[in-house]
Each structure stands twice: as C-alpha cells, then as structure tokens.
C-alpha positions as CSV (number, residue, x, y, z in Angstrom):
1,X,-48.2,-57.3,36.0
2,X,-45.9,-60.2,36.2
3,X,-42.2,-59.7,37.9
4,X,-41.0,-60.6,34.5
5,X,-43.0,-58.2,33.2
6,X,-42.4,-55.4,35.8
7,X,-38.5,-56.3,34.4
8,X,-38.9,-55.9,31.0
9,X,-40.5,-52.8,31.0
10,X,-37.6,-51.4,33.2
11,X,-35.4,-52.8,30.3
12,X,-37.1,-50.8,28.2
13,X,-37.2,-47.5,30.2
14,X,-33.2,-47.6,30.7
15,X,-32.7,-48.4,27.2
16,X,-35.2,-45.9,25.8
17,X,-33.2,-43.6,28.7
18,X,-29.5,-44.5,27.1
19,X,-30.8,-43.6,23.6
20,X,-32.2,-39.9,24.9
21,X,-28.7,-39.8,26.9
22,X,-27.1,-40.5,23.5
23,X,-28.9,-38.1,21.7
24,X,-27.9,-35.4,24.1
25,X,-24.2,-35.9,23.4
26,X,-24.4,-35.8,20.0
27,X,-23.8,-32.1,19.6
28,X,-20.8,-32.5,22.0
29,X,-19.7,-34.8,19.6
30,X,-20.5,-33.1,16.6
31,X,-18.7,-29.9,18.2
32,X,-15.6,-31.9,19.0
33,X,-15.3,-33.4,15.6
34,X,-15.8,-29.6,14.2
35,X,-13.3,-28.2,16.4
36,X,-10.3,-31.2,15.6
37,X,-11.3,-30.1,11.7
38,X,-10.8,-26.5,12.5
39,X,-7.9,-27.2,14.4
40,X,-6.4,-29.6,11.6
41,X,-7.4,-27.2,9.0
42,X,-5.0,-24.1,11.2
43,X,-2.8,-26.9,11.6
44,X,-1.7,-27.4,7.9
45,X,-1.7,-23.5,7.2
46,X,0.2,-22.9,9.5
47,X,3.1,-25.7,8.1
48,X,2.0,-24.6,4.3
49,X,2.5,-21.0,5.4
50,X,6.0,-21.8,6.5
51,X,6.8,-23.3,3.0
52,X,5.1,-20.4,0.9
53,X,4.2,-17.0,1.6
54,X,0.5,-17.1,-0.4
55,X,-1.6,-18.3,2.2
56,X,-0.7,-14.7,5.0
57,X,-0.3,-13.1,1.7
58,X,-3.7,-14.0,0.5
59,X,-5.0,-13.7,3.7
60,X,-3.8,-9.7,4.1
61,X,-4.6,-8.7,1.1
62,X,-8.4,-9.7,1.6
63,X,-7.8,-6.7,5.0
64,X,-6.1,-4.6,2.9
65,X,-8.7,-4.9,-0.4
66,X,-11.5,-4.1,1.8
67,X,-9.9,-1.6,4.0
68,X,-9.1,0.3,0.2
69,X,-12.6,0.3,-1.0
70,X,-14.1,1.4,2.1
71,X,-11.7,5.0,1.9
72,X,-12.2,5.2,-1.4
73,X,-15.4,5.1,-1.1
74,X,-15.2,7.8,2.3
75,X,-13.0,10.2,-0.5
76,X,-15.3,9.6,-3.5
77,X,-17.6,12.0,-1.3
78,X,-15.0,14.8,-1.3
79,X,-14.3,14.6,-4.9
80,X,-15.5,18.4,-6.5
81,X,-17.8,18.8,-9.5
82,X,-15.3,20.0,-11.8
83,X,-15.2,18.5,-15.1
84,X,-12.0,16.4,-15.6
85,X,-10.9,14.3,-18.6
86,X,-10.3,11.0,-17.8
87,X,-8.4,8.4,-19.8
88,X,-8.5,5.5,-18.1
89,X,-6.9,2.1,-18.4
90,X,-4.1,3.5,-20.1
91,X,-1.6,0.7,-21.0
92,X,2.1,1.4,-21.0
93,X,3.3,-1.9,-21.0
94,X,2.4,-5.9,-21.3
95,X,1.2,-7.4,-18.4
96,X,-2.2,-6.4,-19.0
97,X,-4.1,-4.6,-16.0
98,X,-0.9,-4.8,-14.3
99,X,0.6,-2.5,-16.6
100,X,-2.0,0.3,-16.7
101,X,-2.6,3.8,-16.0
102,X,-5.3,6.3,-15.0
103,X,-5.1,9.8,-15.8
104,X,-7.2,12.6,-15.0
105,X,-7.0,16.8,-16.2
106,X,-9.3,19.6,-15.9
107,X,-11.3,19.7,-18.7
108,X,-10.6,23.2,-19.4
109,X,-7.1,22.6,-19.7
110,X,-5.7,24.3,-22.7
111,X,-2.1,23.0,-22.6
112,X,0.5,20.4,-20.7
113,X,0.1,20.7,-16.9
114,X,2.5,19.6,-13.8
115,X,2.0,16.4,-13.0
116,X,1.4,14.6,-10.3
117,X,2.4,10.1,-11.1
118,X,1.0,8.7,-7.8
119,X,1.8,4.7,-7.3
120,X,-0.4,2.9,-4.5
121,X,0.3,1.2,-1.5
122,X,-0.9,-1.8,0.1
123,X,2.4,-3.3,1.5
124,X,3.1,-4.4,-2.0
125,X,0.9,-7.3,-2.4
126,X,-2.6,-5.7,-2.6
127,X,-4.2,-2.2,-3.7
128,X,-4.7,-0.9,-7.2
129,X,-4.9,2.1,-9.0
130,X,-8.4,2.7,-8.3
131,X,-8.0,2.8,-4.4
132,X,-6.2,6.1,-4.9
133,X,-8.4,8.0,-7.9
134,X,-11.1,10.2,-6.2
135,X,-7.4,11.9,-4.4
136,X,-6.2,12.0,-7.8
137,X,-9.3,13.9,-8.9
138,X,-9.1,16.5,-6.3
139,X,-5.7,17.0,-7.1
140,X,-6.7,17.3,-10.7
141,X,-9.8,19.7,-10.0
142,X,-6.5,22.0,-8.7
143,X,-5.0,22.0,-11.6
144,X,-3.0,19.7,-12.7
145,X,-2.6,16.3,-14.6
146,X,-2.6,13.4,-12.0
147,X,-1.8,9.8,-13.1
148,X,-2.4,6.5,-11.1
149,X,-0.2,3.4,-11.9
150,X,-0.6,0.0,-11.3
151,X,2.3,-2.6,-11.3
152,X,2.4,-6.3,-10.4
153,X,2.2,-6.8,-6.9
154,X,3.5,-9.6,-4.7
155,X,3.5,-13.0,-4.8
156,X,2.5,-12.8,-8.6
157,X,5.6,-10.4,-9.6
158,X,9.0,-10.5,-7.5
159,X,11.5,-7.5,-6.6
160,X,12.3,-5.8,-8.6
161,X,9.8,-6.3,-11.2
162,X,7.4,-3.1,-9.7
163,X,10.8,-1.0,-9.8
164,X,11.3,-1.7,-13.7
165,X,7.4,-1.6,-14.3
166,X,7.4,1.8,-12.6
167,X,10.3,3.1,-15.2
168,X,8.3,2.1,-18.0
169,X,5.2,3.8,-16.9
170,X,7.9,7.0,-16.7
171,X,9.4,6.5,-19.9
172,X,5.7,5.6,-21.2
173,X,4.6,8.8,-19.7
174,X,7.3,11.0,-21.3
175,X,6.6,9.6,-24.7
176,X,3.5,10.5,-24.7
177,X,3.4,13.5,-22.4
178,X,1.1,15.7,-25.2
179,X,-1.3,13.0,-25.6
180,X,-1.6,12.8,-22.0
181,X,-1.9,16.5,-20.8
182,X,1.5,16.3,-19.4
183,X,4.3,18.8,-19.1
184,X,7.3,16.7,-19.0
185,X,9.4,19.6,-17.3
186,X,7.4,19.0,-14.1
187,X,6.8,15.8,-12.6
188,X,6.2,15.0,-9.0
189,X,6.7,11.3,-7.9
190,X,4.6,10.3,-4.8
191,X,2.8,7.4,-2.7
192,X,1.2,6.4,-0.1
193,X,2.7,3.2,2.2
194,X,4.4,0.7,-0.1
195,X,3.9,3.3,-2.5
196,X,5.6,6.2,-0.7
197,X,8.7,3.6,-0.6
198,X,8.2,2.8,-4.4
199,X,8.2,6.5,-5.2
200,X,11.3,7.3,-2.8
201,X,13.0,4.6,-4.7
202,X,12.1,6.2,-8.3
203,X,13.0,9.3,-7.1
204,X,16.7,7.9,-5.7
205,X,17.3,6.1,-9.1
206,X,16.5,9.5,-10.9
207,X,18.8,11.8,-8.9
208,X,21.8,9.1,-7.5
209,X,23.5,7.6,-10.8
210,X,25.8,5.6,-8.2
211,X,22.4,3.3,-6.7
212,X,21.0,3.2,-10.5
213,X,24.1,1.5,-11.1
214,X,23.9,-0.9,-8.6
215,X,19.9,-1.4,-8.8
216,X,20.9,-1.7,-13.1
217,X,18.5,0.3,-13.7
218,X,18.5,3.3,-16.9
219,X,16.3,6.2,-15.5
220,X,13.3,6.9,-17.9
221,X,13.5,10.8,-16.9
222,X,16.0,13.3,-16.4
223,X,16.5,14.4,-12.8
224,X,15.5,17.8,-14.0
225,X,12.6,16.5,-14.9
226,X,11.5,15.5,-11.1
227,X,10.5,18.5,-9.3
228,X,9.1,16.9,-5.9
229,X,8.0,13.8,-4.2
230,X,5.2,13.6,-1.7
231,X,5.8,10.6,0.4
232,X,2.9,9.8,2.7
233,X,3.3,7.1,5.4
234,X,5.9,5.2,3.6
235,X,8.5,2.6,4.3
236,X,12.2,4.1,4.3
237,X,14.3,1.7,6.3
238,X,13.9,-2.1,6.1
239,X,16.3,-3.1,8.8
240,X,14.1,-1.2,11.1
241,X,10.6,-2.8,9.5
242,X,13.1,-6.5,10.0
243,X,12.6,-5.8,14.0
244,X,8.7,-5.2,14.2
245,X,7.3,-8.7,16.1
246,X,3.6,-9.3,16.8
247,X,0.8,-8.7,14.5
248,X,2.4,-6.4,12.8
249,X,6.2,-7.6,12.9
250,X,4.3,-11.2,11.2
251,X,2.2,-8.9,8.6
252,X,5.1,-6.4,7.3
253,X,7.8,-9.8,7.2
254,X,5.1,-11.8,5.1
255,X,4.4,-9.2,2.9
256,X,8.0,-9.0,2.2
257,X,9.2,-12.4,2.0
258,X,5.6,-12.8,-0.8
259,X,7.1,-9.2,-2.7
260,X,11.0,-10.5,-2.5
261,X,10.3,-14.3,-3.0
262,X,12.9,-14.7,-0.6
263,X,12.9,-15.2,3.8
264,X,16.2,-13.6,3.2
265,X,15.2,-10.2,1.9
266,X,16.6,-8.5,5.9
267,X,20.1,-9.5,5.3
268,X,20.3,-9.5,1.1
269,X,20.3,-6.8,-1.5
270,X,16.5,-6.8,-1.2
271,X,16.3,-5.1,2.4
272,X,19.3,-3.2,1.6
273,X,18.3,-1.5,-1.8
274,X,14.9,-0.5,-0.6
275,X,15.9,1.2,1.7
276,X,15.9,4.1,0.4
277,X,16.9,6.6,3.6
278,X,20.7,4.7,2.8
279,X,20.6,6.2,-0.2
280,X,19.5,10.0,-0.8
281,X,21.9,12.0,-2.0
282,X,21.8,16.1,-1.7
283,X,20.1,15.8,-5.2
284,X,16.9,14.5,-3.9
285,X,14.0,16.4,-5.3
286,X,12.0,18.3,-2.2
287,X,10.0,16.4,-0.3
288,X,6.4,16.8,1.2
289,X,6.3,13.9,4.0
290,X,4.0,12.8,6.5
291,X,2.4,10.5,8.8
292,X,0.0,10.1,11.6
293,X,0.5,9.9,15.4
294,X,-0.9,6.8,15.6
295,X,0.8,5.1,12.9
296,X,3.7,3.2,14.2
297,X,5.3,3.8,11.2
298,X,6.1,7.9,11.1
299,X,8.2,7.0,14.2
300,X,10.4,4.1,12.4
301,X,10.0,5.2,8.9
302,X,8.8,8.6,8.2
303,X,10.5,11.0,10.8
304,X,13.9,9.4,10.4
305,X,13.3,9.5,6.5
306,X,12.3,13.5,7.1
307,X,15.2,14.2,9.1
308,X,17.9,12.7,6.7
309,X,16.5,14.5,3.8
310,X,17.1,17.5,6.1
311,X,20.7,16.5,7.2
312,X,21.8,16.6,3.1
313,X,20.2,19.9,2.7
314,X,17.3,18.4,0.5
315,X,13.8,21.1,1.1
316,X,11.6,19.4,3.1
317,X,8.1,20.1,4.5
318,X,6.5,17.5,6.5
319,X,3.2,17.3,8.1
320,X,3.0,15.3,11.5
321,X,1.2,15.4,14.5
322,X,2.2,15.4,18.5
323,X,2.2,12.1,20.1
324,X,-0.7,12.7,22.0
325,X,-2.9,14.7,19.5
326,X,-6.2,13.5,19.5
327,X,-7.7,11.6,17.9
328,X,-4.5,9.3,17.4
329,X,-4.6,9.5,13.3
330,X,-3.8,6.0,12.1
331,X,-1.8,4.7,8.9
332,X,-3.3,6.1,5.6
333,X,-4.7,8.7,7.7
334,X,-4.4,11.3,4.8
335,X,-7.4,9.4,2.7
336,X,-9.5,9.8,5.6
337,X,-11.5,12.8,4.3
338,X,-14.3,13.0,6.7
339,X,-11.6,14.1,9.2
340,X,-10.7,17.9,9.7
341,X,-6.8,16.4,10.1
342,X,-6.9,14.8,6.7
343,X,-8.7,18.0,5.1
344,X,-6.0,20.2,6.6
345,X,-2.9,17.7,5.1
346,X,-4.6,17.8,1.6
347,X,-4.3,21.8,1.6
348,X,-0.8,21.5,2.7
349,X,-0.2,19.2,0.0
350,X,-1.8,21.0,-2.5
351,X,0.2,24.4,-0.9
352,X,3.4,22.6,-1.7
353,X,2.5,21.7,-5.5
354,X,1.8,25.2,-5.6
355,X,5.0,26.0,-4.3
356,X,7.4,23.8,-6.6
357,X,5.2,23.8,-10.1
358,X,4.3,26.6,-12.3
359,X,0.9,26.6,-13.9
C-alpha cells in the first residue's frame, strides 16, 4: 500500500474512532440533559409552591390517601360478623360527596341508640369518611349508632367552611335522629388527627357560648345533648404546631396555610380559634384522649390538651404510653389493629362509651 494510502486509512480509523468516542458520551449527555430537566422541573415547584399551597398540598395528600387505605384495609380484617344496617352516602347538605354521611347500627336494634358522630383526619386536606368505617363498625357491633362525616377539605374549602359543614351534619343529624337510629340525648363527638381538633372545636362551640360568639357560630345541639368526646392524636394548640421545622414543621405549615388560605393563619384568628386547649371551659363534655409514644404529637398536643381538661375539673381518661414503651406506637396508632396496643386502646374506648351512655 501506498503512503497515501497507509494515510487515508488512518483517517479513517481516527474518524471511525471519534464517532465510537461520541457514541459513548451520548448517555452522559442524555443523563445531563435529564438531570437539568429534573432540576428545572424542582426548580419551578418550588417558586409555584411559594405562590400557592396546591402543589405540597397535592403532594401530601397522595401520602396521606395511601397511608388511609392501607389501615383501613389492616381494620376491615377486625371488623365482627354482626349484622349492621348501613345507610350510606347520607346527604345533609349541598356540596355533594363533601356533604355526606355514613351511618352504621346493629341490625337488631329495636330503638334510638348513643351515638357515636366521628369526623376524619388527614391534616385537613385529605381523608374521607371511608378511611374511618370498618372502626365505626366495631363500634357499632357494640352497640351503638356510629356516623362518619365528610366535609370539604383544604385547598378546595377554606376555614371555617369544615366548622359550619360539621354544624349542619349536627343539626342534620338531630332532625332526623329516628330515621337514623339515633337517640339525640346522647351524642359523643370524636376524631382522629385533624379530626380530633375538628371534634374538640364542636365540642367547645357546644359547651362555651362566649367562643361561639366569637367563631359566629349558632350550635346545632344542646350542650346536654353532648355526653363525651374521644379525641385521638389530635391537634390542640397551633402556636405550638407554628414551631415544628423540618419535614414535619414544612408538612403541618402547608397543610395549614392550603386549609386557612392564608400564610398568616400563626398570628390571625385562624391559629388562634383552633386552638381549642385556649378555650375549654369547665363545661367541656368528658374526654377519652390519647396518643402514641412515638407520635410527636401527644407530647405538643395531646398531653397538654389532657392536662388542661384536668386543670378545669372536666372527667378525663386518657390512654398513653411511656416514652420508651416498645414498640414506639406512631401517629394514628389507634387504627393499627394488628397490634395488641391498638386492641387494648379500642377496649378502653369502648369501656368509656359504656361508662358515659346508657343503652
């Protein structure tokens, strides 16, 4: 072969070289253009999600939505065989599934029966109703009727639209407390997280005609119609919830600022009127209350809210748990069936309903 030959074909071999070179880098590149969209992509959530709450708002309640089913699902197995009646989807007012009930009676019922309204948590912008039935049918295979309510959660509804919704479903359920299976005499109010606040706040508007008046709110029921609340890992003081910081300091202050519509809600009348432990008066109904060692939440929330019922002389029996009991029972912990520490808060819930309701 020729010199210029012997040339050419080198040519060739670098070229054909710098084209396998270039192939190589290709996914390098493909990666780094993949990473700058990802990165761009975080980059304008995280400016939207300083304009609007609905992006973290959306993105807890996906945690929160599948967290719910999978407990439901771990109660459903605890649920007894006894035959209830079930009306479900009832509505009581005009938002549709927002505004609906579930309620659930032993079949054999032959008259009205204590009842137990419970309203869901899921820090006010997710959960339904149906995350908190198969409870509300083992309370109802004790005896008693046992109503879950929905009511418009955050962002779609703003405080306090949930607080109104939640007297209509009262007044509903009094109005119709014989279609229902009700005894109107005997109600008990209770929650579970959000909800355990949302039933602490009924339960303050019912017996404290002073914070009625400022919430402007007409109580659908009597105070001697409330004869308890149960109050299970709830929120009782948001000036304390305002201090949180890391994961959950940024989940509980989203959740609020989607459910208020306002940043503000620490240091206006939103923070202020839900907290409800500012506002129990000696008339509070007695109050089952508890939480789970692991739950940061009985320390800030639960056990202060316990021990200022106490202070005013309300009848309190609580359920919680040393620090170091094992294991560390987390939030929500009283859903939890499959554990012998869940099984053992149901009978002493079910041993206070006893205790305060006549059958």
């Amino acid at each position: 072969m020729s010199a210029h030959g012997d040339e050419t074909a080198r040519h060739r071999k670098t070229d054909a070289g710098n084209a396998d070179a270039g192939k190589a880098r290709r996914p390098w590149r493909r990666t780094k253009i993949a990473v700058a969209c990802v990165a761009g992509v975080a980059a304008v959530v995280a400016i939207v999600g300083t304009l609007t709450p609905w992006p973290s708002a959306m993105i807890i309640r996906a945690v929160f939505t599948k967290g719910g089913d999978e407990t439901a699902a771990e109660m459903d197995k605890h649920v007894p065989d006894t035959k209830l009646t079930e009306q479900l989807d009832v509505a009581y007012g005009d938002r549709g599934g927002d505004t609906t009930m579930d309620v659930f009676s032993p079949a054999s019922a032959t008259g009205p029966l204590p009842t137990v309204v419970w309203i869901h948590g899921g820090a006010w912008i997710s959960g339904a109703k149906e995350n908190v039935d198969p409870y509300l049918r083992i309370l109802a295979g004790e005896g008693y009727t046992t109503i879950g309510v929905n009511y418009t959660i955050g962002p779609e509804g703003v405080y306090p639209l949930a607080v109104n919704q939640l007297n209509e479903a009262l007044a509903y359920i009094d109005e119709h407390a014989a279609d229902l299976g009700v005894d109107p005499t005997q109600i008990v109010l209770a929650g579970d997280s959000a909800g355990a606040q949302l039933a602490s706040q009924m339960a303050t508007l019912i017996t404290s005609p002073d914070y009625a008046e400022i919430m402007d709110v007409t109580p659908a029921i009597e105070a001697s119609q409330l004869v308890a609340t149960v109050l299970n890992c709830g929120v009782h003081d948001l000036s304390a919830l305002a201090q949180l910081d890391g994961i959950a300091g940024w989940g509980f202050k989203s959740a609020m600022w989607a459910y208020s519509g306002t940043k503000t809600w620490a240091e206006d009348s939103t923070g202020a009127t839900m907290s409800t432990v500012d506002w129990v008066t000696a008339d509070f109904p007695a109050t089952y209350i508890s939480g789970g060692n692991g739950d940061g939440l009985t320390w800030l929330q639960s056990i202060p809210m316990a021990k200022r019922l106490d202070e005013l002389g309300v009848e309190v029996t609580d359920q919680f748990w040393p620090r170091d009991h094992e294991p560390a029972l987390p939030h929500e912990y009283q859903f939890h069936l499959d554990m012998p520490d869940a099984r053992t808060a149901l009978q002493k819930t079910l041993d206070f309903l006893d205790a305060h309701t006549t059958r």
